[in-house]
KERO-50378 format. One record per residue (C-alpha): residue in three letters; residue number from 0; x, y, z. Coordinates in steps of 0.2 Angstrom, whole numbers. Each point is the difference from the previous one (the first is absolute). Example, Ala and Ser with C-alpha at 12.3 -4.5 7.8 and 13.67 -1.06 7.14 Angstrom:
# KERO-50378
- ALA 0 62 -22 39
- SER 1 6 17 -3
# end
This chain:
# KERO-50378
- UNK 0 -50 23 116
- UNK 1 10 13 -13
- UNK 2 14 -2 -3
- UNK 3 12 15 -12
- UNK 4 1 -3 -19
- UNK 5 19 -3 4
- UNK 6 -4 -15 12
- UNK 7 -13 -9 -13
- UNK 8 14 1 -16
- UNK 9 13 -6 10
- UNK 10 -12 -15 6
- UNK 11 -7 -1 -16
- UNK 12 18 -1 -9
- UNK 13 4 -14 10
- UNK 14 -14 -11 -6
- UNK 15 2 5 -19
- UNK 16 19 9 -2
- UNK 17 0 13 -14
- UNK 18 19 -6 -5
- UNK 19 -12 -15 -7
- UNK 20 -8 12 -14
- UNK 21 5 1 -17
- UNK 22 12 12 -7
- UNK 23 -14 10 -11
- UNK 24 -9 -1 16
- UNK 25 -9 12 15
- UNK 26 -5 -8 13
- UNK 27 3 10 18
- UNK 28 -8 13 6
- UNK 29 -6 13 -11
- UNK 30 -9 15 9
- UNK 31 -1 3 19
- UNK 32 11 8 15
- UNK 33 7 -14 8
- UNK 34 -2 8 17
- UNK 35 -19 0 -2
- UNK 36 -10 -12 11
- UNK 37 -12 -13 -9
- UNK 38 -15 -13 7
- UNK 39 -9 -3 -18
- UNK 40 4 -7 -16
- UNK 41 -9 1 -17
- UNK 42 6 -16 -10
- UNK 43 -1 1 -19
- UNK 44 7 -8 -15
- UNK 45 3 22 -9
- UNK 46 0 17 9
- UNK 47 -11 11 -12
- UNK 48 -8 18 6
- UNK 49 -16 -12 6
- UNK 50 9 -12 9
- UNK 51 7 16 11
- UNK 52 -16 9 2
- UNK 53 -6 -20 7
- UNK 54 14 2 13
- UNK 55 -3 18 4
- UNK 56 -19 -5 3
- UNK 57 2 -15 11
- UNK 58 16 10 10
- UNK 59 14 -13 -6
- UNK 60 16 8 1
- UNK 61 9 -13 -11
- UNK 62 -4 -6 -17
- UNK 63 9 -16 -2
- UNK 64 0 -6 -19
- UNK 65 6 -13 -9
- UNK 66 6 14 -18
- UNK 67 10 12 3
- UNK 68 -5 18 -2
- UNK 69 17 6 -3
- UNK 70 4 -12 -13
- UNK 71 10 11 -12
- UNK 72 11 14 9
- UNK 73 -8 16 1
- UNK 74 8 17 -2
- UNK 75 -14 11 6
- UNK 76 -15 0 6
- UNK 77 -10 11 -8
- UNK 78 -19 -9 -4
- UNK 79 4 -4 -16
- UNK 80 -5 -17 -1
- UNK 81 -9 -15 13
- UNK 82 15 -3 10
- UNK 83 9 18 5
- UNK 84 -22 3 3
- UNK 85 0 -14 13
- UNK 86 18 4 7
- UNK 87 -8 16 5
- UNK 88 -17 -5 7
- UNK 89 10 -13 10
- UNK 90 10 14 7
- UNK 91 -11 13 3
- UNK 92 -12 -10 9
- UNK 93 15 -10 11
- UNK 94 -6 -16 -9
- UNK 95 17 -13 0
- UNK 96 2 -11 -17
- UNK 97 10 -13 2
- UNK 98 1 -16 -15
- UNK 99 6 -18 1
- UNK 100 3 -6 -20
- UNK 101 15 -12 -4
- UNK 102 7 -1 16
- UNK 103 -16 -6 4
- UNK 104 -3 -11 -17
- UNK 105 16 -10 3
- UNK 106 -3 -4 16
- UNK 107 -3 -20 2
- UNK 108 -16 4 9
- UNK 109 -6 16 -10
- UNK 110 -10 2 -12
- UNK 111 3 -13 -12
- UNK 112 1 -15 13
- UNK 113 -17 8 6
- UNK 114 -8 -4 -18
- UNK 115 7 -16 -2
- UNK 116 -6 -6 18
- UNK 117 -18 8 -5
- UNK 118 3 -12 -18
- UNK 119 2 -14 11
- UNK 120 20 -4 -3
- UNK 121 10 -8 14
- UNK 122 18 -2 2
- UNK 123 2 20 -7
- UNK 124 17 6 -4
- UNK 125 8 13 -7
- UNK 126 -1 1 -19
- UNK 127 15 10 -4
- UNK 128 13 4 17
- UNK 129 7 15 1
- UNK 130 20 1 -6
- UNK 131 12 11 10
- UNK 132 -10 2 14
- UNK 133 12 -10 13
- UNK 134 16 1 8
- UNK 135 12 -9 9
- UNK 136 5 5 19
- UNK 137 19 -7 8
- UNK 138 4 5 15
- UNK 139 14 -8 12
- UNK 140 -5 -3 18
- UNK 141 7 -7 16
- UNK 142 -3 -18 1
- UNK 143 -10 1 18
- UNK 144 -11 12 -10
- UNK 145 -1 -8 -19
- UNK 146 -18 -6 7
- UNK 147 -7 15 7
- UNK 148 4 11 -15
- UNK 149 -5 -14 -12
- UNK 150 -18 -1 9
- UNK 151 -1 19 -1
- UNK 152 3 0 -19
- UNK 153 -15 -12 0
- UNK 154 -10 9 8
- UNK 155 1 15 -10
- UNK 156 -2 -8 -17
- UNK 157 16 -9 -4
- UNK 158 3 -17 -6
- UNK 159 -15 -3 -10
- UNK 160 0 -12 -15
- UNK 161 -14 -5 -10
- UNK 162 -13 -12 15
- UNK 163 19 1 11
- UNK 164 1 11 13
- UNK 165 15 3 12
- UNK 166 14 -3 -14
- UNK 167 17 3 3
- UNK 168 18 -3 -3
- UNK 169 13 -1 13
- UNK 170 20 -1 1
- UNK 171 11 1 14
- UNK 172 17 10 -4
- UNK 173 11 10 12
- UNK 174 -4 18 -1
- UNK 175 13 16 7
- UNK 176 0 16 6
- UNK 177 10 12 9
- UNK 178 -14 13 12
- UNK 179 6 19 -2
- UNK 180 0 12 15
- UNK 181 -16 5 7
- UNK 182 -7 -17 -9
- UNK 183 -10 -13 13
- UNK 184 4 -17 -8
- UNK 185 -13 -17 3
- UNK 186 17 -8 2
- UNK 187 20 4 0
- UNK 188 7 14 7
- UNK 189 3 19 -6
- UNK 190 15 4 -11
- UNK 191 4 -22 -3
- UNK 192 -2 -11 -13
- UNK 193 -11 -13 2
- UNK 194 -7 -14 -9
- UNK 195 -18 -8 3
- UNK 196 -10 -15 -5
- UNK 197 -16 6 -8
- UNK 198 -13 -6 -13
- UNK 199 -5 6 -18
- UNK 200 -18 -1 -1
- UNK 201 -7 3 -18
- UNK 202 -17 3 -2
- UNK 203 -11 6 -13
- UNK 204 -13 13 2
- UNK 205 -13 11 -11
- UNK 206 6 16 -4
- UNK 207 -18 11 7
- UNK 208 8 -9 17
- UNK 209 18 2 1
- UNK 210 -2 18 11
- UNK 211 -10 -15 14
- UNK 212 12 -12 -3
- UNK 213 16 13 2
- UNK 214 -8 6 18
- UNK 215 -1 -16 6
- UNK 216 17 -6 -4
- UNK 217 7 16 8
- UNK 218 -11 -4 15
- UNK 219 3 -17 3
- UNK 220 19 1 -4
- UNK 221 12 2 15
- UNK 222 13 10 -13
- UNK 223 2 19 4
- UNK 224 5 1 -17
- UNK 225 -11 -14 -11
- UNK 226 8 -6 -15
- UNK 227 -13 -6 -14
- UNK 228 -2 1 -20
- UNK 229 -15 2 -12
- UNK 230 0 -8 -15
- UNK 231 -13 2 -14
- UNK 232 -5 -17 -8
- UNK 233 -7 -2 -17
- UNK 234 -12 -13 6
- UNK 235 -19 -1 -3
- UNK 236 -9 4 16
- UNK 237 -12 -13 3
- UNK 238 -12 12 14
- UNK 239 -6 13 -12
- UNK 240 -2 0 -19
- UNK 241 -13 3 -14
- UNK 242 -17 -11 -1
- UNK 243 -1 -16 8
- UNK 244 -4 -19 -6
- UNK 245 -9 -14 8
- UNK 246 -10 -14 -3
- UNK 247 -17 -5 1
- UNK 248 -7 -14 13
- UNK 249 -11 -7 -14
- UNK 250 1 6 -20
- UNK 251 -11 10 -11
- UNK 252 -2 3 -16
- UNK 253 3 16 -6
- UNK 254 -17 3 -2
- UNK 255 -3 -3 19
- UNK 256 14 10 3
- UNK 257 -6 17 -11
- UNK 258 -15 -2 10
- UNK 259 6 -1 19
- UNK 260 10 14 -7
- UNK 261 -15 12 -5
- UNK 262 -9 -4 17
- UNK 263 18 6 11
- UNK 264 -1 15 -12
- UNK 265 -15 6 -1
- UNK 266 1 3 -19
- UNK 267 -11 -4 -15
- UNK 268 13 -4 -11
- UNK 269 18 -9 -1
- UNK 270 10 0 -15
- UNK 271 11 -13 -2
- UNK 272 11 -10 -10
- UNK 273 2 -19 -3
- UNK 274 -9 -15 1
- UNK 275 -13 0 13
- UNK 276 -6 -19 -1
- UNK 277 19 -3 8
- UNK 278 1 -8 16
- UNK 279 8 11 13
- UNK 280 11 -3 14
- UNK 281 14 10 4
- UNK 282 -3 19 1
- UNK 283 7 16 -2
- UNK 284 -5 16 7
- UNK 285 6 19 -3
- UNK 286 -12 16 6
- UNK 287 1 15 -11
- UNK 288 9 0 -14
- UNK 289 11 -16 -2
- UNK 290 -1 -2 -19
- UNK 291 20 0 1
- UNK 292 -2 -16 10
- UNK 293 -9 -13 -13
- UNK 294 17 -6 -5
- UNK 295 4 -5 17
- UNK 296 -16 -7 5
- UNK 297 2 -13 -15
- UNK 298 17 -6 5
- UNK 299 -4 0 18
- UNK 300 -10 -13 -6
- UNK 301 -18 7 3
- UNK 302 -18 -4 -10
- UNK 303 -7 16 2
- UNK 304 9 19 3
- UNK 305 -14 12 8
- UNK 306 6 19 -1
- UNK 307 -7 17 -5
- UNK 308 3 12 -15
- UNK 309 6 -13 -13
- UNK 310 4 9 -19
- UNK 311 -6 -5 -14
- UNK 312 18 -7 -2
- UNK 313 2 -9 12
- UNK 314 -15 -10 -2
- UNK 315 6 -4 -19
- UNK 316 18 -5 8
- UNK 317 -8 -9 15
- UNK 318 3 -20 -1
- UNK 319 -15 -8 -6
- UNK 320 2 -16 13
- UNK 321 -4 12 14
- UNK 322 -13 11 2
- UNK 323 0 19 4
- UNK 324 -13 9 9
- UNK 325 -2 20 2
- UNK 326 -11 3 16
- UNK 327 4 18 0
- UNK 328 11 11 10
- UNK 329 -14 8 11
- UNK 330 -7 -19 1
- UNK 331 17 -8 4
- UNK 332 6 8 15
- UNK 333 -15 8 7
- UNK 334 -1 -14 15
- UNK 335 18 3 6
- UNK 336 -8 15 9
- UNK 337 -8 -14 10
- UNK 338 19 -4 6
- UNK 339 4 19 5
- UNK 340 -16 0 10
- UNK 341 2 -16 11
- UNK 342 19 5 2
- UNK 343 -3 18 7
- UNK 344 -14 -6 10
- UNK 345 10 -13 6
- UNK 346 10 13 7
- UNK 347 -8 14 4
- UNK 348 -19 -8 4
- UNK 349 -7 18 6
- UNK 350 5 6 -16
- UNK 351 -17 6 -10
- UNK 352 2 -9 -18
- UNK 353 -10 3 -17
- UNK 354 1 -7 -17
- UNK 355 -1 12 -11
- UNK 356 -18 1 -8
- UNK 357 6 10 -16
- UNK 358 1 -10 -16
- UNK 359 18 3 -6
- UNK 360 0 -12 -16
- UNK 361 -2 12 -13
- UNK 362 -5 -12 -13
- UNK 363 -19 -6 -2
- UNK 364 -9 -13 -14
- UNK 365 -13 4 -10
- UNK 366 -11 -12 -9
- UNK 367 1 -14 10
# end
């Protein structure tokens, strides 16, 4: 089954929307004709000059990474460095790059809820909800149709609040109109003034699903002309956010911990700060490079903070009561490609997949 490079993003940007990435972010396609037609994906956590020669030998026709390989903006692209060399291989030999970074990080089942679930943490949340990210939708509908618009808005992603579902608010009023020549009114009559009972449904929705939430108001309402508002909201968004925080069934000490850590990463080494003969219980969990986050692990509460590219700093500010452990980035986030497999093949089961077999972490230990 192939499908065009246009049909994959679409479906793809449903699961893991790209209005969820952060402002210095890239995520989205980055090379490829979106007209082309693809049945094989390379999965990796980097796009380097090896990784695409991989792709070319084994006929993948998308590379889907986790970094982006436009990460800084580009000018030109004249082979003067790694990325404006791969840009151009990519290109010339009709290989598609497309990456998934912090839209996919602050998803509540990307990559940091995979790494806490590998730890062992249950009841995971959200560490940090996102802020602006929702809006507010009123729209005034017939009284005989409040419930068929209002089931619409669920279905589409509206009315969603923390563990609630299918949250609304609802006022009757008396709404008028007067319909204009050539107009084809649900109710009253061409060129009078009329007054109708109707309902003010308020819902909130996510901002990445307003355009879903739009269509199937305008579908499901009987209106010729549909009245509604948007508001944006200054509340935390509790379905995407930075890192995540759970709890473990049975506690460890920190020592226990550092170790079931090393095994998930596959690394000789973890630094750390803290005390390691602590007990812990509750958990939190940031792939890549949360160091910005150790404040908010502490008074969310948590024992332990596991993350990625921790400072010298940052260790010296971290609170001594909780201990921080740096598994590194590669380490940290090199099983959510586990998550992009199962999902594509989910979907597309003929599809042929391949993890990368390229080592991508640039950095190695000596001495140990």
């Amino acid at each position: 089954m192939a499908v065009t490079l246009r049909e994959f993003v679409a479906w793809l940007e449903e699961l893991i929307p790209p209005s969820l990435q952060e402002h210095y972010d890239n995520s989205g396609l980055q090379v490829g004709d979106p007209s082309s037609v693809i049945d094989s994906v390379l999965l990796t956590l980097d796009v380097n000059i090896d990784v695409i020669n991989e792709a070319e030998k084994y006929g993948c026709k998308l590379i889907l990474s986790h970094h982006p390989l436009i990460f800084t903006p580009q000018k030109r692209v004249t082979f003067s460095n790694a990325s404006e060399r791969c840009v151009a291989a990519a290109l010339t030999r009709g290989i598609a790059v497309y990456s998934a970074h912090t839209s996919f990080d602050n998803l509540p089942w990307g990559v940091s809820h995979l790494l806490a679930a590998k730890i062992g943490l249950e009841n995971i949340g959200i560490l940090v909800p996102m802020k602006n990210r929702l809006l507010k939708l009123v729209t005034f509908v017939p009284v005989s149709y409040a419930d068929r618009v209002r089931d619409a808005l669920f279905a589409a992603g509206a009315g969603h609040t923390g563990k609630y579902d299918m949250c609304s608010f609802n006022t009757q009023g008396e709404g008028t109109f007067r319909a204009g020549e050539g107009a084809a009114p649900f109710s009253g009559t061409v060129g009078e003034y009329h007054k109708e009972q109707e309902v003010r449904i308020e819902a909130v929705m996510p901002d990445h699903l307003s355009a879903s939430c739009i269509r199937a108001l305008l579908s499901a309402h009987p209106y010729e002309e549909v009245a509604y508002d948007i508001i944006a909201l200054e509340n935390r968004y509790y379905g995407a956010g930075a890192g995540t925080i759970g709890t473990l069934a049975v506690p460890l000490t920190g020592t226990q911990l550092l170790e079931r850590l090393r095994e998930i990463a596959g690394t000789p080494v973890i630094r750390y700060s803290g005390d390691p003969e602590h007990p812990v219980k509750k958990v939190a969990v940031c792939g890549g490079s949360g160091a910005s986050l150790i404040s908010d692990a502490f008074r969310a509460g948590a024992d332990a903070f596991i993350t990625a590219d921790v400072k010298y700093h940052a260790f010296t500010e971290a609170p001594r009561e909780m201990l921080v452990a740096d598994i590194g980035h590669y380490e940290s986030e090199k099983n959510s490609l586990e998550i992009l497999y199962d999902l594509i093949n989910k979907k597309f089961p003929k599809f042929a997949l391949r993890f990368s077999g390229i080592k991508t972490d640039p950095i190695n230990y000596f001495g140990i």
